[in-house]
C-alpha positions as CSV (number, residue, x, y, z in Angstrom):
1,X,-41.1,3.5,-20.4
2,X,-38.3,5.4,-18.7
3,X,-35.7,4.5,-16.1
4,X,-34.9,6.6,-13.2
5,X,-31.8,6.3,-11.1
6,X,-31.5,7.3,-7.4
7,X,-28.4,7.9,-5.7
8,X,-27.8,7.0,-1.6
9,X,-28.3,10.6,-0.5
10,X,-31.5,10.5,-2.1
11,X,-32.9,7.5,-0.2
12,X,-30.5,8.6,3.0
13,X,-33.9,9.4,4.9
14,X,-37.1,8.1,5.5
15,X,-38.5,11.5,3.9
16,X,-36.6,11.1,1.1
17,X,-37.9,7.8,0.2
18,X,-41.4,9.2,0.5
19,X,-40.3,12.1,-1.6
20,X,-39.2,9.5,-4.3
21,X,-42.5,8.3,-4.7
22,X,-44.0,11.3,-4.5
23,X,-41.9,12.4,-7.5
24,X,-42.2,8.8,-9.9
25,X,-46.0,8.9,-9.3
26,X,-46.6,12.4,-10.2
27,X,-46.0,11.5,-13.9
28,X,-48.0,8.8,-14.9
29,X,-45.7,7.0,-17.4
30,X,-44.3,3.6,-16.4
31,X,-41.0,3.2,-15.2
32,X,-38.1,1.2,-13.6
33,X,-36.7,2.4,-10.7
34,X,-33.2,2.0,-9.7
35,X,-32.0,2.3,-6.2
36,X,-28.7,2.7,-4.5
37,X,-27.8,1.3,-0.9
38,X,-28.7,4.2,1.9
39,X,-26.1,6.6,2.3
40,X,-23.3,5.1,4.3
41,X,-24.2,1.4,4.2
42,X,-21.7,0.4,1.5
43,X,-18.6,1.8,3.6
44,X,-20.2,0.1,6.4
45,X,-20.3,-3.1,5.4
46,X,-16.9,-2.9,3.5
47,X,-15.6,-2.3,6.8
48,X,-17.6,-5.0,8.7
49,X,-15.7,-7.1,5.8
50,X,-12.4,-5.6,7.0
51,X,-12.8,-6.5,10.5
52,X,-14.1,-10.6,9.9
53,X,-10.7,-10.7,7.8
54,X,-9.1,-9.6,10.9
55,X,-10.7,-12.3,12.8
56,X,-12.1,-9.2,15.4
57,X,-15.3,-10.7,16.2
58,X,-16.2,-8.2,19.2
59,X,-15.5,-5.2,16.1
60,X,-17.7,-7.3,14.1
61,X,-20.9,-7.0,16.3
62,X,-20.1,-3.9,17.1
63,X,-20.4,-3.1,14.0
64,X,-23.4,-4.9,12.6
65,X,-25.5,-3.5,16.3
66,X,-24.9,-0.1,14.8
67,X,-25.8,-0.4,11.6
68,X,-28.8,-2.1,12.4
69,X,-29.9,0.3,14.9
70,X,-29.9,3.1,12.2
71,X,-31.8,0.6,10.1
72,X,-34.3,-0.4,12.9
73,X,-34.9,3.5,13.4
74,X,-35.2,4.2,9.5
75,X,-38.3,2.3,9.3
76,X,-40.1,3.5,12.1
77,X,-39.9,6.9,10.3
78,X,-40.7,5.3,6.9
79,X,-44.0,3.3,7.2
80,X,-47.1,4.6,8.9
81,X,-49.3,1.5,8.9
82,X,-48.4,-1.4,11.9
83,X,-48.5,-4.1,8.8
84,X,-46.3,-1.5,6.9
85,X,-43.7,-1.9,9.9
86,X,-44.0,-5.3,10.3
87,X,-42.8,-6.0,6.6
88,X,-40.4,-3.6,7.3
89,X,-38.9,-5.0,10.2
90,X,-39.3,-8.2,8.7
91,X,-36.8,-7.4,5.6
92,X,-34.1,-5.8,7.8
93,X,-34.1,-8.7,10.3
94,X,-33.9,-11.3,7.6
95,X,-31.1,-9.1,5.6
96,X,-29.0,-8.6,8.8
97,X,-29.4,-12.4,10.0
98,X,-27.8,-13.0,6.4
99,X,-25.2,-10.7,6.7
100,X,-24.3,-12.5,10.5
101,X,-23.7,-15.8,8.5
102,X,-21.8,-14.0,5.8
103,X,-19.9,-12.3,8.2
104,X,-18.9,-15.9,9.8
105,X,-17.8,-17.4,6.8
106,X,-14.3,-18.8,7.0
107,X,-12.6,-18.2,4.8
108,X,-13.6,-15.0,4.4
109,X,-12.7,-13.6,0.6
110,X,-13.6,-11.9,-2.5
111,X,-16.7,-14.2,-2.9
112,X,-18.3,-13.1,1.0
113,X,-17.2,-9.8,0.6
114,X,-19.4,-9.3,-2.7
115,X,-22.2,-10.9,-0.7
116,X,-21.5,-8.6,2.3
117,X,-21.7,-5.6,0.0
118,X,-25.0,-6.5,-1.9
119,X,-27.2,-6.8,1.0
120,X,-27.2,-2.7,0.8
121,X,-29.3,-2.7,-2.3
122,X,-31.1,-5.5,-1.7
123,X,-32.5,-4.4,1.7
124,X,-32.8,-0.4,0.2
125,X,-35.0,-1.7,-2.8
126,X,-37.2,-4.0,-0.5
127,X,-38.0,-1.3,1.9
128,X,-39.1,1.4,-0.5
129,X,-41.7,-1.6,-2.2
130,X,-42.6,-2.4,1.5
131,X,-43.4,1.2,1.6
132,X,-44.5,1.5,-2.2
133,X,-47.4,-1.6,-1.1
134,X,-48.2,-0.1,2.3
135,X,-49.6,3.3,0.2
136,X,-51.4,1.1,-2.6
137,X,-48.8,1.6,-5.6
138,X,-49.1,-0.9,-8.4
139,X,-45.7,-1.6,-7.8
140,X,-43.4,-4.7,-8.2
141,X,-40.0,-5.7,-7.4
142,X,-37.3,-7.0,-9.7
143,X,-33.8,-8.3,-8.5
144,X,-31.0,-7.3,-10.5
145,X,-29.7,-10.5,-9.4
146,X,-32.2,-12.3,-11.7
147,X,-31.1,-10.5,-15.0
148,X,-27.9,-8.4,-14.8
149,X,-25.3,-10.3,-15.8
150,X,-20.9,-9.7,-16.6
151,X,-18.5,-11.8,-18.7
152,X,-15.2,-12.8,-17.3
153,X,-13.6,-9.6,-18.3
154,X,-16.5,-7.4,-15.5
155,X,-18.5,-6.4,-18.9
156,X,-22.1,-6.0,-18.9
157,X,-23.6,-8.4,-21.4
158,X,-25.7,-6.3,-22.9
159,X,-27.8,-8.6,-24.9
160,X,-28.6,-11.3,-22.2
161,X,-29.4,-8.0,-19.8
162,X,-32.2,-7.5,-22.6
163,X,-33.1,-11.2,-23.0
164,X,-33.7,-12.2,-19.0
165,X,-34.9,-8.7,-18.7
166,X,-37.8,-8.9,-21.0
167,X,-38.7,-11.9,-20.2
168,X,-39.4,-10.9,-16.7
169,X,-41.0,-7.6,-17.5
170,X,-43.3,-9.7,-20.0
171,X,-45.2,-11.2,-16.7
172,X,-46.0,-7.7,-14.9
173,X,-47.6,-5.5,-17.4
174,X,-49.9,-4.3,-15.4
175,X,-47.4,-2.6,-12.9
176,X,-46.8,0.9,-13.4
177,X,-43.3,1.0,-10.8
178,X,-40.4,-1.8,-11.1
179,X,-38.1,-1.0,-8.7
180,X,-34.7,-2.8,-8.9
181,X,-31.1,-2.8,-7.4
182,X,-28.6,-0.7,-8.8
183,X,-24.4,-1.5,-8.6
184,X,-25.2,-5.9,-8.6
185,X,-24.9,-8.5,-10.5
186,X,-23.9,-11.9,-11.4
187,X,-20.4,-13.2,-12.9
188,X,-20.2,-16.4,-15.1
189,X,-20.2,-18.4,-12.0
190,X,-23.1,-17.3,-11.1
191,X,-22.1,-15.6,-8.1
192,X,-22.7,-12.2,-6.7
193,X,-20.7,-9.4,-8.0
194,X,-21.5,-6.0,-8.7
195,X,-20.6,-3.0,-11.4
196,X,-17.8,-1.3,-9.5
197,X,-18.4,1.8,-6.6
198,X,-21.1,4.0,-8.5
199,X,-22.2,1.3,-10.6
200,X,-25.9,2.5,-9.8
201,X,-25.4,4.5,-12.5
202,X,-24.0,2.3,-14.6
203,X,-26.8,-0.5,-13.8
204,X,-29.9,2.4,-14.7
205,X,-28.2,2.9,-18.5
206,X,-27.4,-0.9,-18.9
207,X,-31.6,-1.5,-18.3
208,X,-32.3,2.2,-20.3
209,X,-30.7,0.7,-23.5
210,X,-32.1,-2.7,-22.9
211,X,-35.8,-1.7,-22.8
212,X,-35.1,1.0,-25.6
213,X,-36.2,3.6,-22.5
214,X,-37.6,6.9,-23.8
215,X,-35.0,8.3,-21.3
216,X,-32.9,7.5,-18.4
217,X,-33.2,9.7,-15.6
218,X,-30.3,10.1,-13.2
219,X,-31.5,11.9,-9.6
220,X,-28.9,13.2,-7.0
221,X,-28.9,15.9,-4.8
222,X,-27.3,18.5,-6.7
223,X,-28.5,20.4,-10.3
224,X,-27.1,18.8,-12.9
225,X,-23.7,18.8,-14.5
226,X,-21.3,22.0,-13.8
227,X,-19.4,23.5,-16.3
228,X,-16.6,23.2,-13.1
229,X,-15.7,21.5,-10.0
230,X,-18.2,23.9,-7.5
231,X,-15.8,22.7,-4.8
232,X,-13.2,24.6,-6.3
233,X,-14.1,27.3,-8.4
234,X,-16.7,29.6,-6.9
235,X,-18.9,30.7,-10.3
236,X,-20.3,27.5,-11.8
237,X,-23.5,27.0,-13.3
238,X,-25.3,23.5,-14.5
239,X,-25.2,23.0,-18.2
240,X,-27.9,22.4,-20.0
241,X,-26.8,20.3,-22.8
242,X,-24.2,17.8,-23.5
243,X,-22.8,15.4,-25.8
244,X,-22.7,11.7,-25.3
245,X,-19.2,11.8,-26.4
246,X,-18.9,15.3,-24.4
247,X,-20.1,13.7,-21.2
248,X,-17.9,10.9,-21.4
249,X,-15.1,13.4,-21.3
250,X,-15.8,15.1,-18.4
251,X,-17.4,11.7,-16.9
252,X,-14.0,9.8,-17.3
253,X,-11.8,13.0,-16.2
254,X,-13.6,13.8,-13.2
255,X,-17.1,15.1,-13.3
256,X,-18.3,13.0,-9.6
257,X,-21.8,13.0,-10.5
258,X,-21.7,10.8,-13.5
259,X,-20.3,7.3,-13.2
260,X,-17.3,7.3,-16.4
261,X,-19.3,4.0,-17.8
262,X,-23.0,5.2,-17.5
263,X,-22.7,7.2,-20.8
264,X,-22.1,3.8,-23.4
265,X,-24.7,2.0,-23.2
266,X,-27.4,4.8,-23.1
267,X,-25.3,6.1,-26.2
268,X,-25.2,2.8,-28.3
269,X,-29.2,2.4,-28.0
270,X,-29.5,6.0,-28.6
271,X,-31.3,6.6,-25.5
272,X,-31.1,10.2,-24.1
273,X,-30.1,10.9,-20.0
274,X,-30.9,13.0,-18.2
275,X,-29.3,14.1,-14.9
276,X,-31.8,15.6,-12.4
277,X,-31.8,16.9,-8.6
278,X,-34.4,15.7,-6.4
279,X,-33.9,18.6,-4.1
280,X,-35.5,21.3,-6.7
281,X,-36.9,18.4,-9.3
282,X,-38.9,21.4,-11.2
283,X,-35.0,22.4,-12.9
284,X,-33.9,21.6,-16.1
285,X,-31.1,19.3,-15.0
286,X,-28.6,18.3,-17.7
287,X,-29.5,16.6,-21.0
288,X,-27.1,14.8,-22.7
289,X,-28.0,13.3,-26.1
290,X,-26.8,12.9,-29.4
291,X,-26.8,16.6,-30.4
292,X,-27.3,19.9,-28.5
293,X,-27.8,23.1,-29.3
294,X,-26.1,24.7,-26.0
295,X,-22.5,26.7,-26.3
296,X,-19.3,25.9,-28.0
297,X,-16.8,25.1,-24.8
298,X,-18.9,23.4,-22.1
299,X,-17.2,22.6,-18.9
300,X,-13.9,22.0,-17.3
301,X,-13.4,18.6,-15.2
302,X,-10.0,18.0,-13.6
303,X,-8.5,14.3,-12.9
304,X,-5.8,14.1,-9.8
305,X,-3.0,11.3,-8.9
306,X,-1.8,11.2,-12.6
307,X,2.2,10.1,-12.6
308,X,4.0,10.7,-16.1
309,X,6.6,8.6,-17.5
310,X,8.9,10.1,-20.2
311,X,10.6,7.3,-22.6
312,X,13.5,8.4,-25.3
313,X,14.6,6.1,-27.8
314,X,16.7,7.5,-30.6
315,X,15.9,3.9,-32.7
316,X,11.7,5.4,-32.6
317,X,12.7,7.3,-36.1
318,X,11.3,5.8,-38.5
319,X,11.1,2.4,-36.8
320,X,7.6,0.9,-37.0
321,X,6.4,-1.2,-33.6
322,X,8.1,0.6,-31.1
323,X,4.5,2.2,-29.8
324,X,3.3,-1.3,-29.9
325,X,6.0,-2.7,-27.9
326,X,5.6,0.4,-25.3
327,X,2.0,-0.1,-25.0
328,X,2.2,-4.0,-24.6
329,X,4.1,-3.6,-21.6
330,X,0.8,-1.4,-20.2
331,X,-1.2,-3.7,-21.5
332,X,0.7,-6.8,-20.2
333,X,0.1,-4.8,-16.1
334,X,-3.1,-3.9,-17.3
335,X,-2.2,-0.1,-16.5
336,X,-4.6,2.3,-18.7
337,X,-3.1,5.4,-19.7
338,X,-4.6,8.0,-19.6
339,X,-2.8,10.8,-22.2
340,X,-0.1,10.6,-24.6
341,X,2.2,13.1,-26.4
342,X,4.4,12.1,-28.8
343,X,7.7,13.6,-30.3
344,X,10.1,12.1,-33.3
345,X,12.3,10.5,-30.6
346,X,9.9,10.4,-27.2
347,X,6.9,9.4,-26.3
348,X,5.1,10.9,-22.9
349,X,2.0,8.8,-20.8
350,X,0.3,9.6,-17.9
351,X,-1.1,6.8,-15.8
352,X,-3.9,7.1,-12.7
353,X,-2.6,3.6,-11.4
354,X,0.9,3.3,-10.4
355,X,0.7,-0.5,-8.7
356,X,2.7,-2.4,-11.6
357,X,5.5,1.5,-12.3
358,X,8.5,-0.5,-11.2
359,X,8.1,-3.4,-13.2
360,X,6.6,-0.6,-16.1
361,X,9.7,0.9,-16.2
362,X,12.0,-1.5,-16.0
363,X,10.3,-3.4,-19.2
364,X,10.2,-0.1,-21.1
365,X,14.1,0.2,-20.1
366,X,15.0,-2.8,-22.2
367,X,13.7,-0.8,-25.2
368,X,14.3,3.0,-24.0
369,X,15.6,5.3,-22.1
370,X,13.9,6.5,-19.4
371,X,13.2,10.1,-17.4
372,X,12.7,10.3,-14.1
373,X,9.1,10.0,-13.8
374,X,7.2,13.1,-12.3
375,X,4.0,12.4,-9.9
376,X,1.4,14.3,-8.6
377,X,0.2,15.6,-11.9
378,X,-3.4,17.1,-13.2
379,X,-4.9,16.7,-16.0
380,X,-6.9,19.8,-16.8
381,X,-9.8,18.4,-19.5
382,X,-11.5,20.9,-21.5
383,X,-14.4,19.7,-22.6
384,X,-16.7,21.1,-26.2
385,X,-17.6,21.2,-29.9
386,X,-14.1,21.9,-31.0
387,X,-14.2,20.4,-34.7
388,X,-11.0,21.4,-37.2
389,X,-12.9,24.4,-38.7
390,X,-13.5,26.0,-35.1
391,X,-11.0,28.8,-34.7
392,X,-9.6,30.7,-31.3
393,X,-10.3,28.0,-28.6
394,X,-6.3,27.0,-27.8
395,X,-5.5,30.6,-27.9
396,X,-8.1,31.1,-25.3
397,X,-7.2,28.4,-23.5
398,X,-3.3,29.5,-23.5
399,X,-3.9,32.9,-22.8
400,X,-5.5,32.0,-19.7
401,X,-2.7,29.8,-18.6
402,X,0.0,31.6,-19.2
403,X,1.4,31.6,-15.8
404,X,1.0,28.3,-15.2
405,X,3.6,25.7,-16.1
406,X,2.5,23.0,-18.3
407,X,3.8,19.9,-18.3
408,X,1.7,18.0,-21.7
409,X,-1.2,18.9,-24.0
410,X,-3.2,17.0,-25.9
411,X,-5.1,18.5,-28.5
412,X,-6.6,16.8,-31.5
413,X,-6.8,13.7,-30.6
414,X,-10.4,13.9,-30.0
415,X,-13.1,16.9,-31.6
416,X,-14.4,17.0,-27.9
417,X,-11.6,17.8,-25.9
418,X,-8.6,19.6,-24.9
419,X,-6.5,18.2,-22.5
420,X,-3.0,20.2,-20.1
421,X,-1.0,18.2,-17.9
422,X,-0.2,20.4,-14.9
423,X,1.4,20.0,-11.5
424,X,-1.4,19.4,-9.1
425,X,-0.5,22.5,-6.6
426,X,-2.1,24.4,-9.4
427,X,-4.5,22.9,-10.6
428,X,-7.2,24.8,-8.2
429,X,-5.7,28.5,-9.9
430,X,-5.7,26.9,-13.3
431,X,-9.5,25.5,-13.0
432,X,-10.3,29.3,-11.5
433,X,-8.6,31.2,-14.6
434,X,-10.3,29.2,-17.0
435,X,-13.4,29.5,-15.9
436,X,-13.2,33.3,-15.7
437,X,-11.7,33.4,-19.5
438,X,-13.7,30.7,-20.6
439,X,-17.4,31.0,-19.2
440,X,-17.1,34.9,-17.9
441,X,-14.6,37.0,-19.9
442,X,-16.5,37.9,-23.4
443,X,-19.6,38.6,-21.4
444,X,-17.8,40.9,-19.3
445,X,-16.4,42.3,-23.0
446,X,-19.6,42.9,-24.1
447,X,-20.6,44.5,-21.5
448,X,-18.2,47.1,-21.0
449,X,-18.3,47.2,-25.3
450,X,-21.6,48.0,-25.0
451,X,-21.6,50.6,-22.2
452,X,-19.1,52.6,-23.9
């Protein structure tokens, strides 16, 4: 059984829906099917959630008559029978009478909001097995709502996933589609809650490791994985091949097409993902797995917003704890950092979240001295098979660099990544020059080598 993901852009259209089933019907294996909301329908009802807080009722209905309007027109394009329509219709005019009631809940807070927001998977998923039913499909739908489940911290509980999961696959055999929700779920409470923004991913590899999936198939609308942000840097190319732990990398430091928690529970059950396009579905894609075969340095991923707080203590020699007491005070703000350098009397952390820096600062004050701190910082993540006994890859990555200041490096720390710290006015030049020496310049070598 495998488990394929697809994204809102990929179920943005009526055609797009059809092309879905064209594409998990052409192979015949049995699969789940995990849906986002359509494209757009998240940030609208986020802001339809915005506006009840504001107590602006007219913006509210405003609001809701356009977004059902596009909905409304959606499935006049999507089903081709009159019964097909009418079940249609029928799911958009009960999810949008629900979202009116959520919408005039008072007090409206974190508990409607989660609601509000869940209505756009909920009403995507029982569309496409409207639509899946209307063409005769042996199809079935499975709410997320029913099996995926968080602790108090917002972690997946892995093994309950599997349990209530199971269980409920155990009664349809026979059915060769389950379509579920992507991004929800349920807290302790048993309320509605969901996986964080992109937690479609997340959801797909959560269900791929609890069914043991032969793979997990994630479908967008671009080629798989770059080995550089395309926006950016004008020569990329997908990559064929990753890591689990190489994908994490360039997940967590930037990569937008994978979510930075997708990769850990496909990883733990062993369970390979693949990242595919359903514009050209006949491409490779990108593999990531446990080993590959593909080149040594793999791809480039740049993180933005980063500030850096330098800390000096001329007590750290030699005196055991001070990194715990500096990381307790992160800890204490729940404030992840995000790379750290250290010297025999300083220690240098970036952080993505500055919310809780004044009160950072002035706990690490009591036990340090500080630098001003700098912000709007890069971090430039290099991203490959760079074990001790590989030779030449800083140099490469220095010579390419070297007219770029650099503000921190961290190198070692991990076999799968190289990470500079640079001011974020250059980070465009310094993702541009390291693609050309990374990706481009010994080809060019060779060829000029082998002309001569």
């Amino acid at each position: 059984m495998q488990v394929w993901k697809f994204g809102g852009t990929s179920v943005g259209k009526p055609e797009r829906m059809h092309s879905i089933r064209n594409l998990v019907t052409a192979d015949s294996g049995r699969k789940i099917v995990v849906l986002s909301a359509l494209s757009g329908t998240t940030n609208a009802l986020i802001s339809m959630g915005d506006s009840a807080k504001a107590n602006n009722e007219a913006e509210v209905q405003e609001k809701i008559d356009a977004l059902k309007a596009h909905y409304d027109a959606f499935i006049k394009e999507l089903y081709s029978t009159e019964e097909g329509l009418q079940k249609g219709q029928a799911v958009v005019d009960n999810e949008f009478n629900f979202i009116r009631s959520v919408l005039k809940s008072r007090p409206f807070g974190l508990k409607q909001d989660k609601e509000l927001v869940a209505q756009g998977e909920i009403m995507s998923t029982q569309m496409f097995q409207a639509y899946l039913e209307e063409v005769g499909e042996s199809s079935v739908l499975l709410p997320a709502l029913d099996f995926m489940r968080i602790d108090h911290d917002g972690e997946p509980e892995l093994e309950t996933i599997e349990q209530l999961l199971s269980e409920m696959l155990s009664h349809h055999p026979e059915k060769q589609i389950v379509v579920t929700q992507g991004f929800i779920c349920r807290n302790p409470r048993g309320e509605v809650d969901n996986l964080k923004r992109g937690g479609s991913d997340y959801t797909a590899s959560l269900i791929g490791g609890a069914i043991r999936a032969e793979e997990i198939q994630i479908w967008t609308d671009i080629d798989g994985m770059h080995n550089n942000d395309p926006r950016i840097v004008k020569r990329t190319f997908p990559i064929r091949e990753l890591t689990f732990e190489e994908a994490a990398e360039l997940a967590y430091f930037g990569a937008k097409i994978l979510h930075p928690s997708t990769i850990t529970p496909a990883k733990l059950r062993g369970v390979p993902v693949r990242l595919k396009n359903t514009m050209e579905p006949e491409a490779f894609g990108t593999l990531i797995a446990t080993t590959t075969t593909d080149r040594e340095i793999k791809a480039i991923a740049a993180k933005d917003g980063l500030t850096a707080i330098y800390i000096h203590s001329t007590r750290m020699l030699n005196a055991y704890g001070f990194l715990r007491r500096v990381f307790e005070i992160f800890e204490k703000y729940k404030t992840p950092v995000d790379m750290i350098t250290t010297s025999e009397v300083s220690v240098s952390v970036t952080i993505d979240n500055d919310t809780h820096l004044s009160e950072i600062t002035a706990e690490l004050s009591e036990i340090a001295d500080l630098e001003e701190h700098d912000r709007d910082l890069s971090i430039i993540c290099i991203v490959g098979d760079f074990k001790a006994d590989k030779e030449g890859i800083a140099l490469k990555v220095f010579e390419a660099m070297k007219h770029i200041p650099i503000r921190m490096i961290s190198y070692g720390a991990s076999e799968h990544n190289l990470s500079i710290l640079v001011w974020s006015k250059d980070k465009a030049e310094a993702l541009n020059v390291l693609n050309e020496r990374l990706f481009y310049y010994e080809d060019a070598m060779k060829t000029i080598f082998n002309a001569q």
